[in-house]
N, C-alpha and C positions, 0 to 999 in steps of 0.2 A: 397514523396508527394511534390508537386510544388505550393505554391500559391501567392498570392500577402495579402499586409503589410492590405487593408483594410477587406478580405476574414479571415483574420487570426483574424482582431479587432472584425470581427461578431462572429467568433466560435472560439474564444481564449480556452476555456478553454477543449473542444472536441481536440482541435488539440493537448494541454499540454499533455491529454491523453493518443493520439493516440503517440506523441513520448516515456514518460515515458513509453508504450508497447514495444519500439525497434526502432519503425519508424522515419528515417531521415525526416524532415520537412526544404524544401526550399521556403523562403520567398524573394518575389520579392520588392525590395523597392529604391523607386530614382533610379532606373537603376543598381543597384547593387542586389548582392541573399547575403543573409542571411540562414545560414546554422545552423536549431538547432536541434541536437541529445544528445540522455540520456548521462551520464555518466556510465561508469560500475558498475555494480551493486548497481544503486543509487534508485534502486524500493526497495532491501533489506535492504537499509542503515534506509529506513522510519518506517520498522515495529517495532511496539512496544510489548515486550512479556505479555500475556497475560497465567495466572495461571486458565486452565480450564480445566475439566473434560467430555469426550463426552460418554453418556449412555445413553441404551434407556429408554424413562419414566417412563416403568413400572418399570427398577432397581430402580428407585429414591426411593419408597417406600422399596427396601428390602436393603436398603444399609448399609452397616458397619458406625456407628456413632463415632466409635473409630479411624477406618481411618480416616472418615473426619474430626476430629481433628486433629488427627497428620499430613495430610496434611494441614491444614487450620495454625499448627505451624509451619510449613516449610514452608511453602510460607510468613508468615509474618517474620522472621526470614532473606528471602532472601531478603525480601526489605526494611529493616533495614541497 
């Protein structure tokens, strides 16, 4: 994608986006380009783990309450 320094200042943060997706972004400025792309694997460097459980709603009501303690101690335990 090829744009210029003030196209970039309107949709700055569309364009951060669209590079943190993969997309080479060249910025036209003073007569020079400006070259800005992701770093490798710098979309997975950002994720934060997250201790969840995916079930459908109606399990919620039949659910083992002994697990979900001993999960609920394991996971505090890991973030300790």
């Amino acid at each position: 994608m090829a744009t210029t320094a003030t196209q970039l200042r309107k949709d700055l943060f569309q364009t951060l986006d669209r590079t943190l997706q993969g997309e080479t972004v060249e910025v036209a400025y003073k007569g020079e380009t400006i070259v800005m792309k992701p770093t490798t694997g710098a979309k997975l460097s950002r994720l934060v783990r997250r201790n969840t459980i995916i079930v459908h709603p109606d399990q919620l009501a039949q659910s083992d309450r002994a697990l979900m303690r001993e999960l609920e101690q394991k996971w505090a335990a890991e973030t300790l």
